[in-house]
N, C-alpha and C positions, 0 to 999 in steps of 0.2 A: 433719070433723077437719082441722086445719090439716098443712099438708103440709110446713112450715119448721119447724126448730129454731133457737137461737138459738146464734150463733157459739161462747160463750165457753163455753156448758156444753156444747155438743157436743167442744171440746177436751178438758173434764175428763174427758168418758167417752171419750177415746183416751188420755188417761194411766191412765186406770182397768186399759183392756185390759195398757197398759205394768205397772202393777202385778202384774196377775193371773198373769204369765209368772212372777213370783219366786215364786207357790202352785205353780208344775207341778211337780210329783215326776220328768219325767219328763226334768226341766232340769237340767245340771249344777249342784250346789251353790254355786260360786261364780259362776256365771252368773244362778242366782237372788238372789244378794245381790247383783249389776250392775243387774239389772232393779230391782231397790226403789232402788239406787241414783239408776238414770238417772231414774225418778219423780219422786224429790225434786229431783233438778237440777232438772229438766222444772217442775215446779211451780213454783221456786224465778225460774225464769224468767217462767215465767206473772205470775208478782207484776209483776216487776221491768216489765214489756210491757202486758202488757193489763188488768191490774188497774190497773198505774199510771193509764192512758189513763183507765178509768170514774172514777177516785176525781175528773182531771182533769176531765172529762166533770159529773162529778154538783154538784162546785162553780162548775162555768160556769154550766150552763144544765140542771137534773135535769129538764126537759121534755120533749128531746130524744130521741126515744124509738126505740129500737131497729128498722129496717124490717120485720124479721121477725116478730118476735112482741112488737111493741109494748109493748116493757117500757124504766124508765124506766133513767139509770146507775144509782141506788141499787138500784133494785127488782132489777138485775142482778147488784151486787155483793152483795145480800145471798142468793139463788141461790147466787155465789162462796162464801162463808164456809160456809155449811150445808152444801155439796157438800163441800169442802173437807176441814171437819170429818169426812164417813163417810169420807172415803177417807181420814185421815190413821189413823183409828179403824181400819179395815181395814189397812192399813201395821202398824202396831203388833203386829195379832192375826197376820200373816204373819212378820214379825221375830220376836214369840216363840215361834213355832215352829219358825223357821231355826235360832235359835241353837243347840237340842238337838244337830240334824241337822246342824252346823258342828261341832260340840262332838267327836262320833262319833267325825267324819273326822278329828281332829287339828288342830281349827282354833280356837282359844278366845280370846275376848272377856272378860278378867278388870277387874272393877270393884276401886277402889283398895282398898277396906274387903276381899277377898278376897286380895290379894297375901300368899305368904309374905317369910318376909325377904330372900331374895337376891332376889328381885321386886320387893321393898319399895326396895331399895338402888339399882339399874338406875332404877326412877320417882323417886325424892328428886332424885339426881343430875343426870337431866333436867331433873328441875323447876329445879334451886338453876342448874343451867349453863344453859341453855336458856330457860325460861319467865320465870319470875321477871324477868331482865334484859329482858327485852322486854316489858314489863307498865307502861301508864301511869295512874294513878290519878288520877281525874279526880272533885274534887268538883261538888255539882249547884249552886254559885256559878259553877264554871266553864265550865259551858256543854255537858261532855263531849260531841262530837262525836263521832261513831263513823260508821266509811264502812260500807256495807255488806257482806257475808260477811265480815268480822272475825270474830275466836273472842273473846268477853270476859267477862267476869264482873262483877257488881252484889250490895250489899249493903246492909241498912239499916244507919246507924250513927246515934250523938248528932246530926251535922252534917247529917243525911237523907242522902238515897242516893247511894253512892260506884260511880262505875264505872270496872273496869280493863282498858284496852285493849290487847289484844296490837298491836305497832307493826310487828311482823316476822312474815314468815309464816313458820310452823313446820311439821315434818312433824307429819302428821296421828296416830300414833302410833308407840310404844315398843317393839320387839322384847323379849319378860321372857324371863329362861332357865327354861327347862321341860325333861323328860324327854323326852317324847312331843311330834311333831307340832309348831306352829307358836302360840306364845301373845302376845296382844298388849293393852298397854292404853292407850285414847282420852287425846290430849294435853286434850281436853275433861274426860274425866274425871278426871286430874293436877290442872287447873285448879280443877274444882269442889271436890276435898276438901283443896286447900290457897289458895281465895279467900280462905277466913276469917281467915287468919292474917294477911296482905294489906291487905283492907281493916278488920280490926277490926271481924268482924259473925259472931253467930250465923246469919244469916239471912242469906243469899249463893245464889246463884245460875250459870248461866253463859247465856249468849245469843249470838243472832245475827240480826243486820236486815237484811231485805230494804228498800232505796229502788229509787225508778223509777226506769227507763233510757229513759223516754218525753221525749228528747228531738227536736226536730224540726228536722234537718240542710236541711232545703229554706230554712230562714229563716237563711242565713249571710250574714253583710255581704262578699258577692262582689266589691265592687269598690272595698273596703279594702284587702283582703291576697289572696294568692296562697290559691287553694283549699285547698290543702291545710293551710297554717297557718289557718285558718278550720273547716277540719274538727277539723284537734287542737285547738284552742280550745271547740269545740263538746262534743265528746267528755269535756274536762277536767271540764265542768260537771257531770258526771252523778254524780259521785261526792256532789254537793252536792246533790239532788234529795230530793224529801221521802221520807220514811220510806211503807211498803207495808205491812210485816208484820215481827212479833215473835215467834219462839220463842224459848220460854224451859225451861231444863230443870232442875227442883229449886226448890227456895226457896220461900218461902208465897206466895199468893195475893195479900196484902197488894203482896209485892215484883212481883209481874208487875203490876198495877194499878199501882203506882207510876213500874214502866222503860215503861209504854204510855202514861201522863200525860206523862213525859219528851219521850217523840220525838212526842206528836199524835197518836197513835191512840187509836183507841175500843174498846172490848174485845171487839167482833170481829176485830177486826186483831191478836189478842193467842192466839198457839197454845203452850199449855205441853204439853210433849215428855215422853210416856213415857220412864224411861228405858233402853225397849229400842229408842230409835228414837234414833240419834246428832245431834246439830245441822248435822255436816259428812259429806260421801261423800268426799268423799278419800281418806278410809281402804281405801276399796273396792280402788282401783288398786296403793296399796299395800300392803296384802295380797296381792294377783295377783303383783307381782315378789315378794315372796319365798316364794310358793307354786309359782310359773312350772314346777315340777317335778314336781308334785305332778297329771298330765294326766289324771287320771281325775276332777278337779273343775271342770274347762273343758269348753267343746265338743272334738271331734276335730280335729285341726288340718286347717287347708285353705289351699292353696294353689293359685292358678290355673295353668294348663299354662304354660309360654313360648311362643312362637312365632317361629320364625327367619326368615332371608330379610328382603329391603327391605319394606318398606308400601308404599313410592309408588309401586313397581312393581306390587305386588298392586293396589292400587286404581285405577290404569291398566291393569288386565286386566278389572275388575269392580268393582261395589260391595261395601262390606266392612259389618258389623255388628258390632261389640264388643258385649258383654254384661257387665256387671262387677256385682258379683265376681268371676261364675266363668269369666272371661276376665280376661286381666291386661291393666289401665291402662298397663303402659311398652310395649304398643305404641303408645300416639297420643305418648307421650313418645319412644319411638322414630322415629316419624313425624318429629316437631320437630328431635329430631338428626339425622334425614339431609335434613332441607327446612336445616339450617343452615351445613353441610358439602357439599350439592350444586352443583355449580356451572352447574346448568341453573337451579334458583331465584334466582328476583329479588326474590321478596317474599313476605312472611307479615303476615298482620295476624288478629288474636285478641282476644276480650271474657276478662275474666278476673273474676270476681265473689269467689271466696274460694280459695286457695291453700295450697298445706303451707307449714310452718313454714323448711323448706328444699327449696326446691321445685325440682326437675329442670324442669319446665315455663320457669319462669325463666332459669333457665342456661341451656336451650336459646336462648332468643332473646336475651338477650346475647350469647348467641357467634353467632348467626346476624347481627345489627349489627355485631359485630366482623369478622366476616367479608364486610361489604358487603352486606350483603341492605337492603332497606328493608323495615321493622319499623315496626308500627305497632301499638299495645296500647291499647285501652280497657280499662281499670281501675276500676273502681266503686267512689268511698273511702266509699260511703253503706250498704255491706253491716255489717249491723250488727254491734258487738262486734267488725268486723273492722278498723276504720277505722285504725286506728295500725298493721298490719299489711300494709295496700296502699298507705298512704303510705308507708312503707318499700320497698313493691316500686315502688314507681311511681319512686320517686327510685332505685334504681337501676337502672332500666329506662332513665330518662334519662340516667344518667349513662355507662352505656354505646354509646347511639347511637341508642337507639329511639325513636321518635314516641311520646308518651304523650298519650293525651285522657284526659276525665272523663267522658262522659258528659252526659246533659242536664240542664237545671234541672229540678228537679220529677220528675223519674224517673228510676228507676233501670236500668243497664243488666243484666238477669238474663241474657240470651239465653248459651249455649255455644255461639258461633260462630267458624271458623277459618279464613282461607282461607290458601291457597298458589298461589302463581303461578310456573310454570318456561315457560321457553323450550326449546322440544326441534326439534331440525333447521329451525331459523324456526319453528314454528309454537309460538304462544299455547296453554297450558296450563293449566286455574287447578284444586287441589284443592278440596273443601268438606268439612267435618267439622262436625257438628252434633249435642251430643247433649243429654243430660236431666241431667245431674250435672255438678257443679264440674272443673274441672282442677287436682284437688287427691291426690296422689297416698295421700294417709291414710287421707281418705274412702273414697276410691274402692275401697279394700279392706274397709269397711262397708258402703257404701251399696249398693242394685242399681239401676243406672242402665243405660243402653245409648247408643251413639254408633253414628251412621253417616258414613261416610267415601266418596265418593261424586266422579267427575270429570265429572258432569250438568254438561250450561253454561248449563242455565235454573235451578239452585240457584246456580249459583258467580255468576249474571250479579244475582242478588237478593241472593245472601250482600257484593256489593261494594256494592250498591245499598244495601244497610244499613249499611256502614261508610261509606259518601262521607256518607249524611247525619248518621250521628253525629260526623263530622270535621266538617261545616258548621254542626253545631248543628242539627239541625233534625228532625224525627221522623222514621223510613223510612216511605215509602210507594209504593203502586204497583207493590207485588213479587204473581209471579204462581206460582212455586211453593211458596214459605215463604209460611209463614203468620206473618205479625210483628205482633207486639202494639207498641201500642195501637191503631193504627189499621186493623189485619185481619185481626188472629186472631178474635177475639169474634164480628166480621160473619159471618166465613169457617163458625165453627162453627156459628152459627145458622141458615146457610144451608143447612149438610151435614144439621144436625136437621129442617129444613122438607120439606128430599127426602125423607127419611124417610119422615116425617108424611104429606106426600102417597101416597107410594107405598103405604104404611101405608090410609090412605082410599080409595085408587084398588083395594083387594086386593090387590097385592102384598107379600109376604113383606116386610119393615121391620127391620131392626136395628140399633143401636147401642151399644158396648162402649166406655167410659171406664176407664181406673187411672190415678188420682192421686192425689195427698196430700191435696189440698184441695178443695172443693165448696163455693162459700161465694155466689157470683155468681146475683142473685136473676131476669137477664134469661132465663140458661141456664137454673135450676132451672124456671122457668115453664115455656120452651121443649121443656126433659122432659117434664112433666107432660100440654103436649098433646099429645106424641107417645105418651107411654103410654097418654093415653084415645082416641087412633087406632088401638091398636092394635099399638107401634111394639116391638117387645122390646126391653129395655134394660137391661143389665147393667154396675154400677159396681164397682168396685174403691178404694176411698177409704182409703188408712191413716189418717186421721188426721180433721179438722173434715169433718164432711158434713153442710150443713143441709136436707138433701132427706130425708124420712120418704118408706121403699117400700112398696107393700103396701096402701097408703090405699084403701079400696072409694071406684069411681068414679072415683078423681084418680090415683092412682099403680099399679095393679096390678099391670104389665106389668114392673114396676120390680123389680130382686134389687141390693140393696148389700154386701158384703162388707167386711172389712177383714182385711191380712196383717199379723199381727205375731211376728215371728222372730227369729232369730239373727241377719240383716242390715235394716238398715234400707230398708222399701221407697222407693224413688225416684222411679223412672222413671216419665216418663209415657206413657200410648198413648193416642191417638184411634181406633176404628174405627168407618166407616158403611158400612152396607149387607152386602154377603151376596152370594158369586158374582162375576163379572164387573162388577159397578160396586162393586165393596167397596175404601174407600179406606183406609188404612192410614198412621198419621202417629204420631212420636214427638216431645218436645214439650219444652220448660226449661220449660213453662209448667201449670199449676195452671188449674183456671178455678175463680178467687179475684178478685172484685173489685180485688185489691190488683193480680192479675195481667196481668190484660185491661185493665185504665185505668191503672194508674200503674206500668209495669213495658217495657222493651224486652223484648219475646221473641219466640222461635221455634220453628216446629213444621215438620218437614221430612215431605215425602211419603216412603215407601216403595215404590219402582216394581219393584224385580227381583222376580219371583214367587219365589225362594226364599227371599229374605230376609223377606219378606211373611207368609210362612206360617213362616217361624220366628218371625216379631214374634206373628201371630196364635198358635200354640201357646203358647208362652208367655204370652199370656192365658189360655186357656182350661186352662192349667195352675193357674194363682194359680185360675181360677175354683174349680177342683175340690179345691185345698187342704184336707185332712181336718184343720187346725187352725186354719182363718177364724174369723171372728167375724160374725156375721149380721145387719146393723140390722133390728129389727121396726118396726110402722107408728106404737108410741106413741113411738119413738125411743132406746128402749134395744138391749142388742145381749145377744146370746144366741153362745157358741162352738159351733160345727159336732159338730167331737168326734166324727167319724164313723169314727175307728180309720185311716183311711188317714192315710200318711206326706206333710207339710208340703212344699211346692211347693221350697222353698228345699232341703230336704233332697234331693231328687230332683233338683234343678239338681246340688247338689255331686256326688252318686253318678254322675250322669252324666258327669259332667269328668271324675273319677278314673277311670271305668270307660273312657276313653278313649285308645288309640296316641298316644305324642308327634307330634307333627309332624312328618315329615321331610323335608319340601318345603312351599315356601313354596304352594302349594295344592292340597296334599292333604288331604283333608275324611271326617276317620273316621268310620265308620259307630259310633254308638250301640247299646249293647245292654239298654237300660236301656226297659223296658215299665210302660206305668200301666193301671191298669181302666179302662175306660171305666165314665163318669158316670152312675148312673142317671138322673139330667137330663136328659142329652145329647139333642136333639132330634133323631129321624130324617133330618131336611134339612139340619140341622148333622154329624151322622154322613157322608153322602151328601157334602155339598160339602168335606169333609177329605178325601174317599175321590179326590176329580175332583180336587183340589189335590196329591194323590201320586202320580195318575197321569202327571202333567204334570212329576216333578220327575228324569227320565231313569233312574229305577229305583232313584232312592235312597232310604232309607230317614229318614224325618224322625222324632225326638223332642224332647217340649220340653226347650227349655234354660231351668231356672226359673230365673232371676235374681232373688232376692231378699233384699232386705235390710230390716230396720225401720230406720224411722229414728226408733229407737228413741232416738237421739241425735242432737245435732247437734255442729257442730265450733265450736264457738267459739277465735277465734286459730287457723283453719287448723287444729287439731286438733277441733274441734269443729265441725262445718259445719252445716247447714240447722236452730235453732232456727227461728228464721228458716232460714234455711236451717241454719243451724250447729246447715237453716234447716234445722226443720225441724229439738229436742227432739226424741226420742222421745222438729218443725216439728219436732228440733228437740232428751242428758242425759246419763247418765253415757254418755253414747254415747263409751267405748265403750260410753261414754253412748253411743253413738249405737250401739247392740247392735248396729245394721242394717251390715255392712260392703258396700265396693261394689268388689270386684275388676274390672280389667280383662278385658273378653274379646278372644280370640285370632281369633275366626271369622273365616273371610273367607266363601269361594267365593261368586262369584254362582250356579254348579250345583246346590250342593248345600246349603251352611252349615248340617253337622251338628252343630255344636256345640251348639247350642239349638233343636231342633224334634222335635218328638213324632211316633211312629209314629200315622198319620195315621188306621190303624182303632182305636187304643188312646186315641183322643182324650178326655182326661177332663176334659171342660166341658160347659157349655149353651151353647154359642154358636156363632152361625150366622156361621162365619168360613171362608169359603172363600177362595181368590183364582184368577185365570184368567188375568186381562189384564195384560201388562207395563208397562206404564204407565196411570197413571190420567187422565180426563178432563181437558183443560183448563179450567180455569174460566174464565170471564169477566169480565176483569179491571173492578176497578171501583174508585173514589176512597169512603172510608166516612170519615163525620163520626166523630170524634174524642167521642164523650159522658161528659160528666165527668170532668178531671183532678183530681179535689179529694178524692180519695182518702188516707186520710193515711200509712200502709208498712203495712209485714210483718209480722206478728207471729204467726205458727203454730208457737210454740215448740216445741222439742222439745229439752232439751241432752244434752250426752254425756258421758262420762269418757273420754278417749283420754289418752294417755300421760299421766294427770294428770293429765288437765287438763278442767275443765267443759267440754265443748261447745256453742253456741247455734244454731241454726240461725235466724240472720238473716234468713236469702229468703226465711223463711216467717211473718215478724214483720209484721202491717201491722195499726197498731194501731188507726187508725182509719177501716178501708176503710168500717165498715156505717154510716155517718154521710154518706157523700160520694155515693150513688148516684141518682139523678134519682127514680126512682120503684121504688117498693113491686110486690110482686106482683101485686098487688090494681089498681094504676095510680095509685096516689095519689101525687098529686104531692109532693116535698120540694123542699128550698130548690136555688135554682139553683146548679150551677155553674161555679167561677171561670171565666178564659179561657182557652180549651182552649190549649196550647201552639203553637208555629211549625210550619208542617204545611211538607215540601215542596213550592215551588211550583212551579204549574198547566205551566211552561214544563218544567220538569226531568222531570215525570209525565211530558209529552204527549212530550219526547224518549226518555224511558226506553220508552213503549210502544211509540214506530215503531223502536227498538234490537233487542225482541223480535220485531218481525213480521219485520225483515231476517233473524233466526236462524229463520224460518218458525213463530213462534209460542211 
């Protein structure tokens, strides 16, 4: 049995899971209509990214065939459609059962043909003031152009088919006055039973067109214009991009066949919409405000603790660990205001990938430039959906004082990197902050991400080493703590798999523990598969694309995959190898997604203080034990746990709440919040949690689940990880992005109870112990650069946050499974271009004798 899946339908079955949340009885009502929501976003993206890319794909070269499971573009997108098709089928049969159960609570969806008269009088009104005026009628001499998500309407008439384009975006619907409860009716549905009068057609309709957003920013004429007018010139195109896909809601069959002849599609590209399933989610968000009262049809509110006292002092005492959600993000925003206002700092320099709409982050370092600091920002204007959003930030980064770069040709910068540099009594200081989610203050109260903030000076000495080479242009290389993509994360992790393996061979106990979004990288997925038939135990944690089947007799056994989908969007990524005293521990911006290992800067920072270590590791083995996972079996479908035990995300929040405020800047409360242990749980994993609490001066550890789906992404900084925005749940209506990612408050290098599990109540399978304070050094080594010809991000997932779709950008790479040297199997494909400008041999060979002067 083959042990890969293929990228793009392993996405539809993590929107599938995103789906299945709005069936749970046991989800609040209106958070079940979020989740159908952020699907359709999610979908709606999917089109726009990765379908665009095959439809491109299948009229270049339909040869070209997929590395994993050798399928050709078409033979994929037509997979797409059929898949497509159940799950819009299933969408439907879950909407018309919502509606009852909306209906109950007070919540009603009246169609126009149901209005009474003063309902009847509220929708004319809108219509005559509001729609109508914004309505262009476009005969089929004319060419009617329509950009995509428009709300419009089409009709047959004498002159053939007439289409009317809303020119203005409108709210999504109509407050009607009612008795009881909350009643509302679709500006689409206004539309549709007064198009006819409009266009002069029995036979009308209403629609909305997905076109692709698969353009390709690496091919800008760089040395015409200033990047950034080259980026919004880039961007402007997309609106003019071909046509993807057609819903259509109402009208004959005749008239869909005829608006799919219109725009070039073929009639699989042509989905007519029940009409219990809307065209637009907008509505979603606006129904939440004027329900916002109504708390028994949301989750329970949460909000992360505060934390008082400085940062910079705390982390000058010890290494700190944020956890977000359920730690709040304005302490690293805190951080920035007092690195800005100190006047022991001399400098800040930060990667910034996607940002809030008003972002504190931002202000902070303007006024750090305005106050003399030297500021230095890479800005990445290539994160998708966000591009006209960080040109804006970038120009006024500049215009207050800051150093701004781009970033490099051909890749993109992903990494969350921060440093800080003080001067204290003469001596050189530098901070480093490093985490797995944006510095984006919206997100971060969906997504579950984790940051560490740390004053190591073999991070801080690699966190600069990566910033001199993105100011010279040229790849970082030669760093010996971080692990930095492109040129040594991938090596690095391969390397950590083969110890394994070996050890694994040799009899040695073997383990390995990954949580990521994505699993797409066909060098790693090999690399698993011999360590699992060594012997090697390996447990993934994947939200979202995972082309690795577990479970395979012979090739994969050793393998358990999971997936978390919640109330927050899962984020964060972890590395752990080994078990015991060589057990490494690493937190990561990075995905091991071809998009991410070859065409992506990133970073993955070690974990050395053994308290932090084993709250990183609880919190795995918390998600492991999650009683509402989803399970991949070996044919590559997923099956939910559904074991009655309460959801890892859920037991992260009871834990925070169940928590003493802060009242010293390192005081570290004891938790009193217990899990069963896992009937899983392996005796020697039992045992080395027990040798990891004895070591922690008497304190008590429970996990702190951090998690969030990213069930959305933020597209425009409200929307993050389609891509990363990236990063629908990639990456939708997130709030689309369901998954929030609050900041955490932990500090203590002692104790950092905020997120660690009482270490006999361990509830996972995983052999996670830690002992050692620090981890081995490695062996520093120069790794060829294999394949930049990767084409981006594309792991959508989008979101609804304040309104607004979300795309998860970082996680869009549309055409990574085209660009990789070779197959599983070893079979060669076509070469790749030239690898980019590597730093050179001179600036290596002085960065290594820099470290051997700090003794290593």
């Amino acid at each position: 049995m083959n042990v890969l899946d293929n990228r793009e339908l392993s996405w539809l079955e993590f929107n599938r899971r995103v789906l299945e949340q709005a069936a749970r009885t046991d989800v609040p009502l209106l958070e079940r209509l979020r989740f159908a929501a952020i699907f359709e976003n999610n979908l709606d993206e999917f089109f726009m990214v990765r379908a665009g890319t095959l439809i491109n794909r299948s009229t270049d070269d339909d040869t070209a065939l997929d590395p994993r499971t050798r399928l050709s573009p078409s033979e994929q997108l037509a997979r797409i459609y059929r898949t497509v098709r159940q799950l819009t089928a299933r969408e439907e049969n879950i909407l018309t059962r919502l509606a009852p159960e909306l209906s109950a609570a007070g919540v009603r969806r009246v169609k126009y043909a149901e209005l009474d008269p003063a309902q009847h009088a509220v929708a004319d009104v809108f219509f005559d003031d509001r729609v109508r005026p914004a309505l262009n009628v476009l005969s089929e001499a004319e060419g009617a152009f329509v950009a995509g998500g428009r709300l419009c309407a089409a009709g047959i008439s004498e002159g053939g088919v007439l289409i009317a384009v809303c020119s203005a975006d409108l709210p999504p619907l109509t407050a009607l006055p009612c008795e009881n409860g909350f009643a509302f009716i679709l500006t689409e549905d206004i539309l549709a039973a007064r198009a006819g009068e409009i266009i002069g057609s029995d036979d009308t309709a209403v629609f909305a067109l997905t076109r692709s957003a698969d353009i390709d920013l690496d091919d800008l004429p760089l040395g015409e214009m200033p990047i950034t007018d080259a980026v919004r010139q880039a961007v402007s195109l997309r609106s003019a991009l071909p046509a993807v896909r057609l819903r259509v809601s109402g009208g004959s069959e005749r008239l869909s066949a005829l608006l799919g002849e219109r725009f070039s599609l073929s009639q699989t590209q042509v989905f007519r919409c029940p009409p219990s399933v809307p065209l637009g989610t907008e509505y979603v968000s606006f129904a939440e405000e004027a329900l916002s009262s109504r708390t028994e049809l949301f989750y329970p509110a949460f909000s992360p603790r505060p934390k008082i006292g400085s940062v910079i002092e705390e982390v000058l005492d010890g290494d700190v660990l944020i956890s977000c959600p359920y730690e709040d993000f304005s302490r690293f925003t805190a951080l920035l205001d007092e690195a800005a206002d100190d006047s022991r700092v001399t400098a800040v320099k930060i990667t910034l990938y996607r940002t809030a709409k008003h972002s504190r982050v931002i202000e902070a370092l303007c006024r750090a430039a305005a106050n003399g600091k030297e500021v230095t920002v890479c800005v990445e204007l290539k994160a998708r959906f966000d591009e006209r959003h960080n040109i804006e930030c970038a120009e006024r980064l500049q215009k207050a004082g800051c150093r701004v770069i781009f970033g490099l040709y051909g890749m993109k910068v992903h990494s969350k990197l921060c440093l800080i540099t003080l001067r204290s009594e003469g001596e050189l200081i530098k901070l480093t902050q490093i985490g797995t989610g944006n510095y984006n203050e919206t997100t971060a109260a969906q997504y579950t991400d984790l940051m560490l903030l740390t004053a190591d000076n073999d991070i801080a000495a690699d966190a600069e080493n990566v910033f001199d080479s993105l100011a010279g242009g040229h790849l970082p290389d030669g760093t010996f703590s971080l692990l930095v993509a492109p040129l040594g994360l991938k090596e690095r992790v391969l390397s950590l798999i083969a110890e394994e393996t070996s050890a694994a061979e040799s009899g040695a106990a073997a383990y390995i523990g990954l949580k990521l979004n994505g699993l797409t990288d066909r060098d790693i997925i090999a690399a698993l598969t011999k360590a699992s038939q060594a012997g090697v135990r390996i447990e993934l944690i994947v939200r979202g694309i995972c082309c690795l089947r577990p479970g395979v007799a012979g090739l994969t056994d050793n393998i358990r995959v999971i997936s978390v989908i919640g109330r927050f969007l899962e984020h964060a990524r972890i590395y752990i190898f080994g078990s015991g005293r060589r057990q490494r521990v690493y937190i990561s911006s990075a995905d091991l997604m071809t998009r991410n290992t070859r065409r992506r800067v990133e970073a993955a920072a070690p974990v050395h203080d053994k308290a932090l270590k084993k709250r990183v590791t609880d919190y795995f083995a918390a998600q492991l034990a999650d009683g509402t996972a989803w399970e991949k079996l070996p044919d590559g479908s997923y099956r939910r746990v559904s074991d009655g035990k309460t959801g890892s995300q859920e037991l992260f929040m009871a834990e925070q709440e169940n928590l003493p405020a802060a009242s010293a800047v390192h005081e570290t409360p004891r938790t009193i919040l217990e899990k069963s242990a896992s009937p899983n749980v392996s005796e020697e994993a039992q045992n080395g949690a027990k040798e990891v609490s004895e070591n922690q001066d008497g304190y008590e550890h429970h996990v702190d689940i951090s998690a969030s789906q990213e069930i959305s992404a933020v597209r425009n900084n409200n929307a993050e990880d389609v891509s990363e925005n990236q990063n629908s749940y990639d990456t939708s209506v997130d709030n689309s992005s369901i998954l929030s990612v609050h900041d955490e408050t932990a500090h203590d290098t002692q104790n950092s109870g905020n997120m660690s599990v009482l270490s006999d109540n361990l509830s996972a399978n995983t052999e996670i112990s830690t002992v050692s304070d620090k981890e081995p050094v490695l062996t520093p080594q120069t790794f060829k650069l294999n394949d930049m010809s990767e084409n981006r991000d594309s792991n959508i997932l989008p979101e609804v946050v304040s309104n607004e779709a979300t795309v998860s950008a970082d996680e869009n790479d549309a055409n990574e499974d085209m660009s990789e040297n070779k197959d599983v199997t070893g079979a060669e494909l076509p070469p790749a271009p030239a690898e980019p400008q590597k730093q050179g041999i001179f600036a290596r060979i002085a960065s290594f004798f820099r470290r051997l002067g700090r003794g290593g």
